[in-house]
N, C-alpha and C positions, 0 to 999 in steps of 0.2 A: 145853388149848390153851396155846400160848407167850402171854406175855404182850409188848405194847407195847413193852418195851424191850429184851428178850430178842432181839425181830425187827429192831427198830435195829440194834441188836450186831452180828447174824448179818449184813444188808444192807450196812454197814463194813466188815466183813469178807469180804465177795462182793467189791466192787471194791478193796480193798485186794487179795485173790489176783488179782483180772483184771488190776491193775496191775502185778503185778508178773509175771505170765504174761505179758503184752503183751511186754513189757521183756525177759525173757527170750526170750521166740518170734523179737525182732527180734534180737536179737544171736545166736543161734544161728542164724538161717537167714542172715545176711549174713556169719556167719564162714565157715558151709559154702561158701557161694559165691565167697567172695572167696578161699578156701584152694583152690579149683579153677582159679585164673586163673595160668599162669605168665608170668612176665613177661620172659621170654625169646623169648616165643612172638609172632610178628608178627602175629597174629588176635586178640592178646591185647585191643586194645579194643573188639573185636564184643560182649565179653562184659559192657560195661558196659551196654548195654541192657536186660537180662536183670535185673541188679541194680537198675535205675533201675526196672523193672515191677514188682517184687517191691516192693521199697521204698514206693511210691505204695499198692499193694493193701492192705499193710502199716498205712501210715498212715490210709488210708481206713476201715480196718479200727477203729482207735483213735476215729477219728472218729466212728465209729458209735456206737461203748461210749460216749464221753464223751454223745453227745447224747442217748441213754437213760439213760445216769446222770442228764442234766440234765432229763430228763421225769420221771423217779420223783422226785427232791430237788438242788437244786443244790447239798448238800454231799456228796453222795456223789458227784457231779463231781467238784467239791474234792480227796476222800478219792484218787478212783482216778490223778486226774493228779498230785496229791503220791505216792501211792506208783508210779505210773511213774516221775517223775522222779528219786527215790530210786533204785529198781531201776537204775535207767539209767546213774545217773551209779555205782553201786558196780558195775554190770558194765561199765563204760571202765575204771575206775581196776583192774579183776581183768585185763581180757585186756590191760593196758596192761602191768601188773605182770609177765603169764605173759609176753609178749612179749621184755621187756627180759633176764629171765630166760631164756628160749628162746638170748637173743643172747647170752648171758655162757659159757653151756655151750660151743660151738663154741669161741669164742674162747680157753677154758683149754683144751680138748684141742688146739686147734691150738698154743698156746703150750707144751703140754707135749710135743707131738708135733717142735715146733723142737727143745727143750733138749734132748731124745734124739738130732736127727740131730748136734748138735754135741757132744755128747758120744761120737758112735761114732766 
């Protein structure tokens, strides 16, 4: 059989992955959604409800995990909302990054897409 600390280990290690699978599940499922809304589109704010549902189920969801975390041990509470808020805060600062990046690409081809028509 595992021993006493062995299954510590391993129970840290459960909500350390749920925290960081939380973190991940929420920012994948509101990029998908929010990457389906054009903003061009005059029904474009129907589609914030949709988000606001998800969102709530989302965090309901967390809410749940933390209050079983805090039935088995209140440090593995601790453990899964420290490693959500980790996860969290390093996938803003990623899609923040891709983002800016996303914007830089357009903007040299279009600046090189100029220097060409002034050059013919």
């Amino acid at each position: 059989m595992l021993s006493p600390a062995v299954i510590s280990i391993l129970s840290y290690a459960l909500w350390v992955v749920l925290g960081f699978a939380s973190a991940v599940m929420t920012f994948s499922m509101l990029t998908r959604q929010i990457s389906k809304i054009d903003p061009h589109d005059p029904n474009a704010k129907k589609a914030v409800a949709p988000i606001t549902i998800g969102r709530v189920a989302r965090l309901l969801v967390i809410a749940v995990l933390i209050y079983l975390a805090l039935k088995w041990n209140f440090r593995y509470a601790i453990t899964f909302v420290v490693a959500l808020t980790v996860a969290t805060w390093g996938l803003a600062i990623y899609y923040h990054l891709r983002a800016k990046k996303a914007e830089a690409v357009p903007s040299l081809a279009r600046t090189a897409k100029e220097e060409a028509e002034k050059n013919d």
